[in-house]
Every structure is written in C-alpha cells, then in structure tokens.
LORO-672694 format. One record per residue: chain; residue in three letters; x negated, y negated, z of N, C-alpha, C, O in turn; residue number from 1. Coordinates in steps of 0.001 Angstrom, whole numbers. Atoms other than C-alpha are relative to their C-alpha. Example, Ala and Ser with C-alpha at 12.3 -4.5 7.8 and 13.67 -1.06 7.14 Angstrom:
2
A; ALA; -890; 1190; 0; -12300; 4500; 7800; -900; -1200; 0; -1936; -1181; 665; 1 .
A; SER; 820; 1190; -60; -13670; 1060; 7140; 770; -1090; 730; 261; -2198; 899; 2 .
This chain:
145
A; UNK; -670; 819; 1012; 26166; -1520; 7325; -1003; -340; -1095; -2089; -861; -843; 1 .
A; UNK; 980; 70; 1267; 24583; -1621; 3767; 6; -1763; -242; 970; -2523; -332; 2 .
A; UNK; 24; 1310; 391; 22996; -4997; 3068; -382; -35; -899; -1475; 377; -1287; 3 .
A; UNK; 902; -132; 2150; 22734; -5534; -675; -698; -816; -275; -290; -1948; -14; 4 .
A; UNK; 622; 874; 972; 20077; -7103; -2552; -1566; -49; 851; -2565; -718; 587; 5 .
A; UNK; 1303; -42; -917; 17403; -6339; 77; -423; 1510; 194; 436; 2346; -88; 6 .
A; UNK; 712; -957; 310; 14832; -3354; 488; -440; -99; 1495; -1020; -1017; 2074; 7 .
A; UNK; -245; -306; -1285; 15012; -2119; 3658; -147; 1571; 580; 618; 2521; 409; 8 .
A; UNK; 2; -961; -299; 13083; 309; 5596; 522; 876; 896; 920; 427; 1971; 9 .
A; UNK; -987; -296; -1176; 14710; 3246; 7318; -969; -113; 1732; -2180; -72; 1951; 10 .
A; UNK; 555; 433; -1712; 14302; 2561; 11658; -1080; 1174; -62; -2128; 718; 396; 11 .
A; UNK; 1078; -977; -115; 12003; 5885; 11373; -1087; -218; -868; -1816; 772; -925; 12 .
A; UNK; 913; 189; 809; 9611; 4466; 8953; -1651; 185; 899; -1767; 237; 2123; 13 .
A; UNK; 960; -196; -674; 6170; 4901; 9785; -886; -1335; -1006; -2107; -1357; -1159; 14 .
A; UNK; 694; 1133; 1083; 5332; 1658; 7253; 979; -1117; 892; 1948; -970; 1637; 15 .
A; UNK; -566; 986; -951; 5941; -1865; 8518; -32; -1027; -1514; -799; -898; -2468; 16 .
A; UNK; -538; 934; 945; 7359; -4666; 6212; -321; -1063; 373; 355; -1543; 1283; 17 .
A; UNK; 153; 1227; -522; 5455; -7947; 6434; 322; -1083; -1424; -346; -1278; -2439; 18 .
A; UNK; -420; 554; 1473; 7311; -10063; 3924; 250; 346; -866; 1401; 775; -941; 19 .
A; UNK; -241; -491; 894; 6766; -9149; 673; -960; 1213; -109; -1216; 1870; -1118; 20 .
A; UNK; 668; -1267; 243; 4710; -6532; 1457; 5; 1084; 1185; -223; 870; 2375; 21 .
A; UNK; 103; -1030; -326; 4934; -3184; 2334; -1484; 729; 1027; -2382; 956; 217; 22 .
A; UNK; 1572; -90; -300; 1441; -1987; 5054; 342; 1479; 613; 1510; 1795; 843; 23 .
A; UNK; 415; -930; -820; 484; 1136; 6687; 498; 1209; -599; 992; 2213; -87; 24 .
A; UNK; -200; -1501; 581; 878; 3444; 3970; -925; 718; 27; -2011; 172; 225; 25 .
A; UNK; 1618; -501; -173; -1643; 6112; 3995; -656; 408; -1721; -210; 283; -2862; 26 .
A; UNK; 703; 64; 1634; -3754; 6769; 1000; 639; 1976; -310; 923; 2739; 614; 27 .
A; UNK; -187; -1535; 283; -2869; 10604; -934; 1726; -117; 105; 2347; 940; 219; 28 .
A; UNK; -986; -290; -292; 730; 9244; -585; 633; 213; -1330; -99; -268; -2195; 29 .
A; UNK; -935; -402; 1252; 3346; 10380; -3656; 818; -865; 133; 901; -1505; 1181; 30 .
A; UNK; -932; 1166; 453; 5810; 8163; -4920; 1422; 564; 1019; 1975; -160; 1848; 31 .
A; UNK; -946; -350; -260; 8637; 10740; -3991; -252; 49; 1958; 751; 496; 2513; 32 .
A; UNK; 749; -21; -1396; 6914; 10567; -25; 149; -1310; 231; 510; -1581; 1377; 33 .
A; UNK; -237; 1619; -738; 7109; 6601; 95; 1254; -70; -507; 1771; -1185; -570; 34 .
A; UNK; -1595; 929; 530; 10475; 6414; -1264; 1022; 121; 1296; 1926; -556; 1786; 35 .
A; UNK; -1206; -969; -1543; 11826; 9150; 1929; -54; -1674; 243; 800; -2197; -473; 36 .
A; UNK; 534; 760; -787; 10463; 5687; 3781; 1278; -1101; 257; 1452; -1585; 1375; 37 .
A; UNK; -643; 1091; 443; 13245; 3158; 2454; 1585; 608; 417; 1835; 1800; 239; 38 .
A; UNK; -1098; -548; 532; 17105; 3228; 2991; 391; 157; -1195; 1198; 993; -1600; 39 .
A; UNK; -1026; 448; 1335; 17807; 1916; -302; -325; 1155; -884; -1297; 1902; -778; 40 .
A; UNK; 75; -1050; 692; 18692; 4177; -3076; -101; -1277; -1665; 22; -2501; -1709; 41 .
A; UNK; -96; 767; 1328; 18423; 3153; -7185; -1701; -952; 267; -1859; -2152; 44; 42 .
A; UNK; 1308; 935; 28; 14554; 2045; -6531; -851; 852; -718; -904; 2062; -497; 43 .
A; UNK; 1306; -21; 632; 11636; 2262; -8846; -1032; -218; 629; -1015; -1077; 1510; 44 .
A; UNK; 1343; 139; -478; 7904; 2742; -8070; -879; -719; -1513; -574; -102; -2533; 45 .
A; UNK; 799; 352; 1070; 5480; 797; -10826; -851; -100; 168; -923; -783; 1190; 46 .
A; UNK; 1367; -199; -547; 1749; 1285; -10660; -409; -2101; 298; 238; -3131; 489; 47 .
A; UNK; 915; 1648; -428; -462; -2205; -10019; -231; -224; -2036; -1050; -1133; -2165; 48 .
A; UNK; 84; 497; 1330; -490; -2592; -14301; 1524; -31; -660; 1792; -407; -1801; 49 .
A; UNK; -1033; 266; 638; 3211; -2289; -14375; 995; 1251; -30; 2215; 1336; 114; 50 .
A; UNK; -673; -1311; 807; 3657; 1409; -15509; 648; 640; 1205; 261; 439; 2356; 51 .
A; UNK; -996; -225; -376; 6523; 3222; -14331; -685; 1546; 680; -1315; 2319; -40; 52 .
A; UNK; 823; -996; -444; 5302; 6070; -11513; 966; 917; 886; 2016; 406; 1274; 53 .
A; UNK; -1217; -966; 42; 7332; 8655; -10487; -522; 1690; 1272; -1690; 2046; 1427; 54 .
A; UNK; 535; -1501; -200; 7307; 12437; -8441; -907; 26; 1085; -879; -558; 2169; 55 .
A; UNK; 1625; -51; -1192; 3630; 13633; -6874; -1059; -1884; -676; -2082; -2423; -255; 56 .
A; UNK; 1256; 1083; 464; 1943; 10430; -8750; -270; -745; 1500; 488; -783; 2469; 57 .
A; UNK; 603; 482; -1325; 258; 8857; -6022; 230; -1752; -203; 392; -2405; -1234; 58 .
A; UNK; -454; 1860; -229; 904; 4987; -5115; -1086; -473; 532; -1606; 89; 1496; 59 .
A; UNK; 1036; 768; -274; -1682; 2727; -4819; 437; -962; 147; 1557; -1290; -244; 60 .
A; UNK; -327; 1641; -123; -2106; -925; -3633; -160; -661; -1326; -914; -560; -2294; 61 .
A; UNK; -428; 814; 1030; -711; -3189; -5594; 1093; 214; -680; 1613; -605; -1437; 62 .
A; UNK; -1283; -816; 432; 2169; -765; -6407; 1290; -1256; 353; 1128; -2225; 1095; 63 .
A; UNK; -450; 1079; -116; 5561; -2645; -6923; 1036; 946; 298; 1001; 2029; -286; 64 .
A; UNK; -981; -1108; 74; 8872; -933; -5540; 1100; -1233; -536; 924; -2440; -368; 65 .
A; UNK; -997; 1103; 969; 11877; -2771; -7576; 1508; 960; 752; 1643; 2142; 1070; 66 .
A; UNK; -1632; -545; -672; 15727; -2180; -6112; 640; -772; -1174; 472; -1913; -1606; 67 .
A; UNK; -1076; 633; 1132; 18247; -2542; -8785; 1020; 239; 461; 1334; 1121; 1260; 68 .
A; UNK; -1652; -450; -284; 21863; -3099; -8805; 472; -623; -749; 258; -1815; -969; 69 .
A; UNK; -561; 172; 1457; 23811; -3004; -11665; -568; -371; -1261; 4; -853; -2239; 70 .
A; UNK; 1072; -371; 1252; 20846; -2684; -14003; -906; -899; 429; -2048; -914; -31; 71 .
A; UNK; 1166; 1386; 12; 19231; -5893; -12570; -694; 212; 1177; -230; 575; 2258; 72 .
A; UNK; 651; -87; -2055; 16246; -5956; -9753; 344; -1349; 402; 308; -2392; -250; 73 .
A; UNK; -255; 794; -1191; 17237; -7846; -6783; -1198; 92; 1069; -1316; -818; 1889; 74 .
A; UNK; 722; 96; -986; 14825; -7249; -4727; -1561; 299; -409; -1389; 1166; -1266; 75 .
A; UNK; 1342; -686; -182; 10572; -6446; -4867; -826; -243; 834; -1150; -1369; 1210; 76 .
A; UNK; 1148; 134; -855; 7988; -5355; -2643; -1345; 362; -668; -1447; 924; -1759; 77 .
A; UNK; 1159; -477; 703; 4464; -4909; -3221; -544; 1079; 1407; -287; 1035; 2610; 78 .
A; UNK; 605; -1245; -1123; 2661; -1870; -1335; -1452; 46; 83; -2194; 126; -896; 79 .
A; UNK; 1377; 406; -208; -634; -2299; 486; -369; 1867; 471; 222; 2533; 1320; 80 .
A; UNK; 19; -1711; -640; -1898; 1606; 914; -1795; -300; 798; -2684; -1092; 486; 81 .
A; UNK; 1118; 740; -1208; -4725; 1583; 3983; -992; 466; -330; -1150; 1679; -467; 82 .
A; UNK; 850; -667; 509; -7757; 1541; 2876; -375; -128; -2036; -1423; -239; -2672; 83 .
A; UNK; -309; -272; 1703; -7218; 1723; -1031; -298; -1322; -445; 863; -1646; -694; 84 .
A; UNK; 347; 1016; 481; -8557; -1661; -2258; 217; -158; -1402; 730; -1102; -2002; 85 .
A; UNK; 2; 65; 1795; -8876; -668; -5937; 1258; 581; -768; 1334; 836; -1970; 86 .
A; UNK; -1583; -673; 335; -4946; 753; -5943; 87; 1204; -1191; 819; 1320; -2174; 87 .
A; UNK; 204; -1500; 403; -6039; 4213; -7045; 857; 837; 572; 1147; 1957; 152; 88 .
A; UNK; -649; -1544; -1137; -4034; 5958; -4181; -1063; 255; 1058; -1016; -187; 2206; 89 .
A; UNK; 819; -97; -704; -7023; 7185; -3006; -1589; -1080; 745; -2086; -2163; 439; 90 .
A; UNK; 1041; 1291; -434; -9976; 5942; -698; -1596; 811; -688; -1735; 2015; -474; 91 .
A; UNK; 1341; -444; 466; -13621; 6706; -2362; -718; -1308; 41; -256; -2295; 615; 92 .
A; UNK; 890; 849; -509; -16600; 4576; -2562; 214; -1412; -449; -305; -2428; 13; 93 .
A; UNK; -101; 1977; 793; -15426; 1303; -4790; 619; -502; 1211; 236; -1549; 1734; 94 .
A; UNK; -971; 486; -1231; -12854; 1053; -1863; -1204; -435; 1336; -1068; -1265; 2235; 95 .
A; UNK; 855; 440; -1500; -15983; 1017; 697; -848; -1352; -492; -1124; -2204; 353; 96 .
A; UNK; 794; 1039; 556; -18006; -1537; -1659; 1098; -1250; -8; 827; -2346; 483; 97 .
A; UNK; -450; 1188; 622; -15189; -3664; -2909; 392; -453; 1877; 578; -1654; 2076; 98 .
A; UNK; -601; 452; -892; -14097; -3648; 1057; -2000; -730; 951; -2452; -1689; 1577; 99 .
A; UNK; 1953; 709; -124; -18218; -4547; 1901; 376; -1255; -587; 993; -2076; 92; 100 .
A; UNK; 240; 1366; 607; -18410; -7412; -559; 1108; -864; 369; 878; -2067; 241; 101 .
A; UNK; -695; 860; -642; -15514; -8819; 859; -209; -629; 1107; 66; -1814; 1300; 102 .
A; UNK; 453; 520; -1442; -16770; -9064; 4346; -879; -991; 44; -1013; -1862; 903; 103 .
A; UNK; 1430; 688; 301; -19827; -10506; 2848; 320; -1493; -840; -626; -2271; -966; 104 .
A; UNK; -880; 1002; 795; -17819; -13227; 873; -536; -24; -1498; -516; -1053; -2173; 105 .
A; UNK; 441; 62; 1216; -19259; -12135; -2289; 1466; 496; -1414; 1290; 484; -2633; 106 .
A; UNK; -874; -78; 900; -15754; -11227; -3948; 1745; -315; 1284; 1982; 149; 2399; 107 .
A; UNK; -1347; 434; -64; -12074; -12656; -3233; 1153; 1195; 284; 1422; 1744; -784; 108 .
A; UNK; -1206; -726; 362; -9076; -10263; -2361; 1127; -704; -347; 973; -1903; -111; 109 .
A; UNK; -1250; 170; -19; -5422; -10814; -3246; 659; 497; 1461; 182; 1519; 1955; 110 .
A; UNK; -433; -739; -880; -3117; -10356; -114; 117; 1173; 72; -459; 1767; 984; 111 .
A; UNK; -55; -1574; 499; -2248; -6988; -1378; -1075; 739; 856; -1129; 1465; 1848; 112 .
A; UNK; 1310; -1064; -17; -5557; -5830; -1535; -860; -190; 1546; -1529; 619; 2189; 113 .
A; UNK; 555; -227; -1501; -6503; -7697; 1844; 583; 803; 993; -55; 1707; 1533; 114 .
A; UNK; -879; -1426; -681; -3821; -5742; 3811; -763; 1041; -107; -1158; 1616; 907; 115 .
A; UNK; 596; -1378; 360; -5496; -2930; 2172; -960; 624; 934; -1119; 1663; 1575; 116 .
A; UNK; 1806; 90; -487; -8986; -3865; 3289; -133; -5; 1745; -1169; 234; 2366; 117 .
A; UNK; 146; 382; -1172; -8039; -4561; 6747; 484; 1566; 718; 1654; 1713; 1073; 118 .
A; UNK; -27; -1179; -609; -8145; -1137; 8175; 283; 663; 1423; 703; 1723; 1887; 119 .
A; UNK; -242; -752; -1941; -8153; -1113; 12013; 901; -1543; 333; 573; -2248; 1286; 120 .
A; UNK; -780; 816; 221; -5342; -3840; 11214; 83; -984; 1273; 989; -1023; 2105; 121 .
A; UNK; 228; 1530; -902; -6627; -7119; 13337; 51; -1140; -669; -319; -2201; -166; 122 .
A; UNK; -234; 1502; 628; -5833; -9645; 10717; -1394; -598; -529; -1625; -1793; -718; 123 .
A; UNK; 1366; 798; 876; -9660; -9738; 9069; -403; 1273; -75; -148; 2370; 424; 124 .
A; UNK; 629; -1085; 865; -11602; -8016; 7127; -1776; 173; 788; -2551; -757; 564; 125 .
A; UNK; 1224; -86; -733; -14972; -6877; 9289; -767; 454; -315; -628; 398; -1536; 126 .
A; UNK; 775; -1174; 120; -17765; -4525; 9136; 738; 1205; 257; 927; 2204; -438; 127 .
A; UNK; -1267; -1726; -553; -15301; -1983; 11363; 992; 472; -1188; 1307; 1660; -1258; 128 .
A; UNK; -274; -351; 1221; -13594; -2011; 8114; -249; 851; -974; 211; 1967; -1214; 129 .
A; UNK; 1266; -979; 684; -15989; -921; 5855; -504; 1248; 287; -577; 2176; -519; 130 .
A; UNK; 896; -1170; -655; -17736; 1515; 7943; 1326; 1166; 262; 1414; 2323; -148; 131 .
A; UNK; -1199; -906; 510; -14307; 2830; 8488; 635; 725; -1101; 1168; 1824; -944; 132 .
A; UNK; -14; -494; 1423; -13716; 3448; 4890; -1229; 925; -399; -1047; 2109; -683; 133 .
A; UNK; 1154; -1107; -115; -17237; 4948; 4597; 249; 1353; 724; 145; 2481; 241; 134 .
A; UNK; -70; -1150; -986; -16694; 7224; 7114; 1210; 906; -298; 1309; 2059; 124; 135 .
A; UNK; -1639; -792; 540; -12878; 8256; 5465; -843; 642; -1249; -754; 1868; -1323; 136 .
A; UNK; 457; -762; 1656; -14756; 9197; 1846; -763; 798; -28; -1034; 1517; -989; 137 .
A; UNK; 1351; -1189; -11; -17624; 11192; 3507; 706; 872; 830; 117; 1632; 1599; 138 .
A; UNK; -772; -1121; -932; -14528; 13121; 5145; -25; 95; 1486; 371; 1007; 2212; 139 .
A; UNK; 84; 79; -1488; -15093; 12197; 8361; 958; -152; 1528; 935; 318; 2666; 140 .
A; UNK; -942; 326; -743; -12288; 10646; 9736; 1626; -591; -707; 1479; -1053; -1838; 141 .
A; UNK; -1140; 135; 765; -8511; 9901; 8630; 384; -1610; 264; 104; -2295; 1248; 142 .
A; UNK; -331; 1264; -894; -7022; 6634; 8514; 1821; -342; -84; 2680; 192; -786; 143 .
A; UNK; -1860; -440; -129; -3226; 5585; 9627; 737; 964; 629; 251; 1612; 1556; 144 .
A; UNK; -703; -583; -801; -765; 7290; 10697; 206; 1480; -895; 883; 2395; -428; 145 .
C-alpha cells in the first residue's frame, strides 16, 4: 500500500534509513544505482551545494534526495555515503584526514558527514575508522556492502 508524502526504502535495500538520513551507501555509487534503492518514484538527487545530479554522476554525502508530488517536495533525505566525508562520491585521502582530525577533535562533523566517518558503524568515530579509510584509498580493502 503506497504511503504518500514519505520516502521509503524498498524491503531489499541494502541502505538503512535512520531518520533523516539515508547510511550504508557505498562510495562509486551513481545516482541512477541509489535511486533502484527507494520505492518511491518522481524523486530528485541534488549534490551537497544544491545542484541537480542525475544518471552515472556519483552521490556523495551530503547529497539530498527530494520526493515530489504534484510539483511540491514532501518529503527529504540526506545521504551519508561510507566513508566519503568530503561528499565527493569517492573515498581518497581528505576523507582519511578530515576522518583523522575528527577523531583527534581538531575539526567538527555535521551528522551527515559523521555517519560518513563512522565506518565499521559503532556509533563513534575511532582510529578503526581512519585506518579503515586509509587502507580503502591505498586499494586495499572495500568498505560496505
């Protein structure tokens, strides 16, 4: 039974919905690849500055998915992709620093971006974090599902 005005993933999702945000996307994902994810149809992807993202473009944290109905959004999530701190899509080294200086309390995340940061997803941001991300950019190991 279609429930309107809400953004709702399908039971096979491999992403989990905590509130207003979207977690356990993997990084390298395409817009048209997180959308399979959702029942709802008539939804927009918008990067983390707003702009309208579409196709293979890749989704980064901070990404906003918008559900419209009848021209108006009703609903938004924001999308935490694992790993991805700097909502590039991908994970490279700012993602291992900006997820470092966090541990270290030398810079602040947004939820978003903590989701992001929290990698072997225990509800904090650690060293196992970090070193995890390190270890994803020097090709080592994958992260997620």
């Amino acid at each position: 039974v279609e429930q309107t005005g809400k953004i709702r993933l399908r039971d096979t999702a491999t992403y989990t919905m905590d509130g207003s945000v979207v977690e356990n996307v993997a990084a390298d994902t395409s817009v048209q690849a997180l959308l399979t994810q959702f029942e709802n149809e008539n939804l927009q992807v918008l990067d983390k500055n707003g702009n309208d993202i579409t196709g293979s473009d890749l989704v980064g944290t901070g990404a906003t998915v918008n559900l419209y109905e009848d021209g108006e959004i009703v609903d938004s999530v924001n999308v935490a992709v694992l790993g991805d701190v700097d909502g590039n899509g991908i994970i490279d080294a700012t993602d291992y620093l900006r997820i470092k200086a966090a541990f270290l309390d030398e810079v602040v995340l947004n939820t978003v971006e903590t989701c992001a940061a929290d990698v072997n997803q225990n509800d904090s941001i650690d060293n196992s974090d970090y070193l995890r991300i390190k270890s994803r950019f020097l090709g080592n190991t994958s992260l997620g599902s």
